[in-house]
N, C-alpha and C positions, 0 to 999 in steps of 0.2 A: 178401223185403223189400229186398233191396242190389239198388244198382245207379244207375247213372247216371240224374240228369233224361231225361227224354223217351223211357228204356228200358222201356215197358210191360209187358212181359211181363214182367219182374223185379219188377215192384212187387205180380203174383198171386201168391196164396200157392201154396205149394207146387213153384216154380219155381225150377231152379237159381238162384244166385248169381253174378251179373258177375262174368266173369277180374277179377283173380285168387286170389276170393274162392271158397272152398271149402266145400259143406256139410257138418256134421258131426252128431250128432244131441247132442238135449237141447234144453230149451222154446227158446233161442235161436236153434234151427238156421236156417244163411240169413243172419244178422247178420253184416257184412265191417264190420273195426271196425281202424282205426288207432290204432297208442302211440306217439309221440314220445316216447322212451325218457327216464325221468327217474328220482326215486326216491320212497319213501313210498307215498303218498296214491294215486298217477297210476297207477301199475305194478298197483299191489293191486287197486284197480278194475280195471280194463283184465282181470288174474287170474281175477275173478269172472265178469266175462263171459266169457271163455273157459271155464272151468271149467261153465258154461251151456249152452255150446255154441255160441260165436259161432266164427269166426275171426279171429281176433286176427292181424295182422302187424303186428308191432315195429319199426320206425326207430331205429336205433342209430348213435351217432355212431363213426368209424372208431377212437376211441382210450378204452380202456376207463377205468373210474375204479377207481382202485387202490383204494378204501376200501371198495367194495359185495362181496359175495361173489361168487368166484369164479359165471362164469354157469352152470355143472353143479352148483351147490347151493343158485344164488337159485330160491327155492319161484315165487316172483312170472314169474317166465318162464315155467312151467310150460305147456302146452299151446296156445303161442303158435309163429307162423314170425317168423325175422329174417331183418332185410335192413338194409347197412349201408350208411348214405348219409351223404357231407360235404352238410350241408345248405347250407352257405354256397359250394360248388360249382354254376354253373349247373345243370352234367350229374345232379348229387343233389336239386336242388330239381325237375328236369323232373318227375325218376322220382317224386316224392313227392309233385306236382298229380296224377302219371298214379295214380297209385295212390289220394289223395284224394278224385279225379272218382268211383269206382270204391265208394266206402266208403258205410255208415250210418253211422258215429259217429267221429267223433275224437276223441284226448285228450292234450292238452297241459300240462307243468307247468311252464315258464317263465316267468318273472316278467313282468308287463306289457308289450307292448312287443315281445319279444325273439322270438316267431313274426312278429309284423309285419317287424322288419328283415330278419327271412329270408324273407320274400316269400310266407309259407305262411299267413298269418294268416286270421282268418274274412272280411274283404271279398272275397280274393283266394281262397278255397278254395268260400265258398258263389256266388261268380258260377261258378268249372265246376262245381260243383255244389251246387244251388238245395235239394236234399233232404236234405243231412249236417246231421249233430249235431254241430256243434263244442264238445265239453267243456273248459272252463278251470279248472285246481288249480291253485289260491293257496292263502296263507295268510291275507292279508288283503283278497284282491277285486283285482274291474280298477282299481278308482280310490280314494280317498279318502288321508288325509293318510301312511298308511303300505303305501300301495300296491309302494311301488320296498323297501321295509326288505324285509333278509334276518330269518328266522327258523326256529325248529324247531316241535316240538311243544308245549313248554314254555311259549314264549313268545306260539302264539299261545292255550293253555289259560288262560295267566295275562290277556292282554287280553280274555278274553273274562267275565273272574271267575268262573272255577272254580277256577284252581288256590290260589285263597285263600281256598275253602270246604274245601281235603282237607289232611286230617292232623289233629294235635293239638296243643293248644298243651302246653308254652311251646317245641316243637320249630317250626322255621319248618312252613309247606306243604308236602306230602311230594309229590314228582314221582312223578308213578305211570308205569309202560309206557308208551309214547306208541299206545295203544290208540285214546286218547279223541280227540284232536285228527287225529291223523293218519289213522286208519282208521277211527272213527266219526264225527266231525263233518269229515272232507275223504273220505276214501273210498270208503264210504257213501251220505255226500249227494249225490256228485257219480255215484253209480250214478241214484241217485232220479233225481236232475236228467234222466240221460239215457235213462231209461226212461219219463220223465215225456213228454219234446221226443220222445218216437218213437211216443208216444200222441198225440200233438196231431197228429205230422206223417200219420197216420192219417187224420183230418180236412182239415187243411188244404192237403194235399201240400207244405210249406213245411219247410225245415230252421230251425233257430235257434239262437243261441249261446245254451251252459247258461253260467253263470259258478259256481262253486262257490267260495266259500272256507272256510279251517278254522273261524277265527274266527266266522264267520256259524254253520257248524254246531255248533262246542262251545258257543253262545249259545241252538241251538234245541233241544240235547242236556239244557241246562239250564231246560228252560221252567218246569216243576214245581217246580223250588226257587225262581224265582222269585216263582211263585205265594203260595208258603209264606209268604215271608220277609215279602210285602207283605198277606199275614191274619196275619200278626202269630206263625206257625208254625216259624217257623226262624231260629235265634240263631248264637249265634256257632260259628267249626268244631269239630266234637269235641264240640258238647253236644247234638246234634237224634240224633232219631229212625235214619237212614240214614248217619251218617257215623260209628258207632262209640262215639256220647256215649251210646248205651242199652245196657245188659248185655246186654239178651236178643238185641243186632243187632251180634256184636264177633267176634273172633278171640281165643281163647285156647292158652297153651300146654299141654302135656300133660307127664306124667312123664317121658317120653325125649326130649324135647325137640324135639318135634312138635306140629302145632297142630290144633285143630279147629273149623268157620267154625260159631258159633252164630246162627242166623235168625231165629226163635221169635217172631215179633211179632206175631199176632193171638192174644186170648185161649186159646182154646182150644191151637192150638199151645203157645202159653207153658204150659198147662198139663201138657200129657203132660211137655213140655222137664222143666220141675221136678220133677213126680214119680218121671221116669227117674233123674235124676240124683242126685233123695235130697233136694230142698228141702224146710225143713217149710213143709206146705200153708199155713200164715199167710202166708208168702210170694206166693200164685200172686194172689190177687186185689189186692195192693198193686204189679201188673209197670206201671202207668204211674203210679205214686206219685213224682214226679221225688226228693222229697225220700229217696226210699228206695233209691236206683238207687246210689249208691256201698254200700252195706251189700250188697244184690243181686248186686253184680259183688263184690265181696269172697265172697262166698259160691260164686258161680258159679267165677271162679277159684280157689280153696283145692280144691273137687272134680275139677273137672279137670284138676287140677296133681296128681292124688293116685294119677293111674296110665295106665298108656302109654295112646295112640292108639287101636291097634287095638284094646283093647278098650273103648273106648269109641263104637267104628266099628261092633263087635257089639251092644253093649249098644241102639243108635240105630236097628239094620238094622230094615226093614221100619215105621219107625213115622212119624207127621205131626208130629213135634220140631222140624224143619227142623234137623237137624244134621249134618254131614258135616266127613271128614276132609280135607284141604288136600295134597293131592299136590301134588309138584314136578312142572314142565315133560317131566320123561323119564319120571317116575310116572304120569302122567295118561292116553296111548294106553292104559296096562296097565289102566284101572278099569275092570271089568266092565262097568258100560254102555257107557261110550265103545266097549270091544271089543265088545261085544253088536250095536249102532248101526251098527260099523263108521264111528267119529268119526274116527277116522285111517287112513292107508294108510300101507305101505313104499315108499316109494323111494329106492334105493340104501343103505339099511341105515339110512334115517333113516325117524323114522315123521312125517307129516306130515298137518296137517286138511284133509279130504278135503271135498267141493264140498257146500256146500251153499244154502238146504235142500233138502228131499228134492220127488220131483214125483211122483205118480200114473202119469201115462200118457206123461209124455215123460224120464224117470231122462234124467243129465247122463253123458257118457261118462267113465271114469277120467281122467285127468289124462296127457298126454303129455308125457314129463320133460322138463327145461328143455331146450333147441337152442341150440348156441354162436352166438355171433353172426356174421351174414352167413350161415349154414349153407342158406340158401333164397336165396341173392341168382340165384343162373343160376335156379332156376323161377320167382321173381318179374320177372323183368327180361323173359324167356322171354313169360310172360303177360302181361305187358304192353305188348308189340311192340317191345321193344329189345333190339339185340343184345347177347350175352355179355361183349363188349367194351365194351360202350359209355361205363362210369364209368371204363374203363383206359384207352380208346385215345386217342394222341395227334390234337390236331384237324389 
């Protein structure tokens, strides 16, 4: 699939990949995919498809940001090459059309605007090539009234009105992981987007700009509660069904002061739930009684508060309760499935989640651990017919 307009043989399958894109294997393989290095949203995508099996070459600006982790423990580089280019350099913007012409997909996280004034933007990168995917991560889109505002995750959860559906009252809105904004409705969508443009471009031989933003996705992440709220199903935060206002849908603590995630919301689940845990049966068929839900979780709570975790971890093993214990972050490689699954790998003494999902006939290759930056610039520059010198030497 990579490869310049008008290079035919590149566009059969099964055909190497235009210098100085490299096959590697996994359902991706063949995908030459550029990152204009940035943070969040841009980098994790970009991660994924490598993790695929693309080739990923990373553009990096020459002066690192002291705030990101060091580049041998960001997971997000993982199995990607860098090359470090002044983009606002003639001699770095050449090297980065040469290497654009040369791509399937790009992906860019700067705010509106700001690939345009470095001359790399989509009118200037789909005229030398007619076939790329130009992907855009924002937070709030190419245009509209707060196109130019900076933001995080937070903010754009909260414009999108999620984040003042989570938590409980009379506690404000509880800020959760930036899971949601940042790697589900921006990371995520913005995979969709370009998996979406490289199935059209299948058809049309035409590239096109994806535009993703956060806001756009945490609004499509919330379509169902929307739905709810307007049949008249979903009230205020903390009292519905999914946000912890139901006993049998909550997190409780246990005797050693550990928690256990209770799920238990269709009947029969609810049912076994209660019996294991010692409700009396007047209980199980009053579990959507709203008026009975404080007396419920008072009761749910008192037993689970009445003795540690793990046995309550045993007492649940093997049965449809939907209950489980709540590992921490370092806990969780250890849990038997996850190690069973092989849901994490080691690298370098960290254990990390490991590619997914899983594939049949084309498995993704292990993950090649992050590469400091520039570590590929002499075989990129190499492959793309400029000399060694050419970002150093003087004109």
């Amino acid at each position: 699939m990579t490869g310049t307009a008008g290079e035919e043989e590149s566009e059969e399958r099964g055909k190497a990949p235009a210098p100085p894109f490299r096959r590697r294997s996994g359902p991706l393989a063949g995908l030459g995919v550029v990152e204009l290095a940035g943070i969040g949203p841009g980098p994790f995508a970009a991660m994924v498809l490598a993790d695929l099996g693309a080739d990923v070459i990373r553009i990096e600006r020459p002066a690192e940001d002291p705030l990101r982790l060091p580049p041998e423990q960001d997971p997000t580089r993982r199995g990607k090459r860098s090359l470090v280019l002044d983009l606002k350099s003639e001699r770095g913007r050449e090297v980065a059309l040469a290497l654009i012409a040369r791509a399937d997909l790009l992906i860019e996280g700067f705010r509106p605007g700001v690939a345009e004034r470095l001359g790399i933007g989509p009118e200037v990168a789909l005229a030398r090539n007619p076939r790329l995917i130009y992907g855009r991560m924002t937070g709030f889109g190419q245009d509209g009234p707060l196109a130019q505002r900076a933001g995080h995750d937070l903010t754009y959860l909260a414009t999108a009105g999620v984040l003042g559906a989570l938590g409980r009252p009379p506690a404000p809105p509880a800020p959760p992981l930036n899971l949601i904004a940042d790697y589900g409705g921006g990371g995520m969508l913005l995979l969709v987007g370009l998996l979406a443009a490289l199935f059209a471009r299948e058809r049309s031989g035409r590239g096109q700009v994806v535009d993703a933003a956060m806001v756009d996705g945490v609004a499509l992440l919330s379509t169902v509660f929307h739905a709810l709220r307007a049949a008249g199903r979903w009230g205020e935060r903390g009292t519905n069904l999914l946000d912890g206002g139901a006993p049998f849908y909550d997190v409780y603590p246990t005797a050693d002061g550990r928690f256990v995630a209770v799920a238990a919301l269709e009947p029969k689940f609810f049912a076994e739930f209660a019996t294991r845990l010692g409700l009396p049966p007047s209980f199980i068929p009053r579990q959507y009684d709203r008026a009975f839900w404080p007396e419920l979780r008072a009761a749910i709570a008192a037993r689970l508060a009445s003795r540690p975790q793990a046995e309550w971890i045993a007492l649940f093993e093997g049965t449809d309760a939907c209950v489980s214990g709540v590992p921490t972050l370092a806990e969780a490689p250890l849990h038997p499935h996850n190690a069973a699954r092989g849901t994490f790998y080691e690298e370098e003494n960290a254990a990390l989640p490991a590619p997914a999902p899983r594939f049949s006939h084309t498995p993704p290759p292990r993950p090649d651990p992050p590469r400091p930056p520039g570590a590929d610039n002499a075989e990129l520059l190499a492959a793309l017919g400029f000399d060694p010198d050419f970002l150093t030497r003087e004109t």
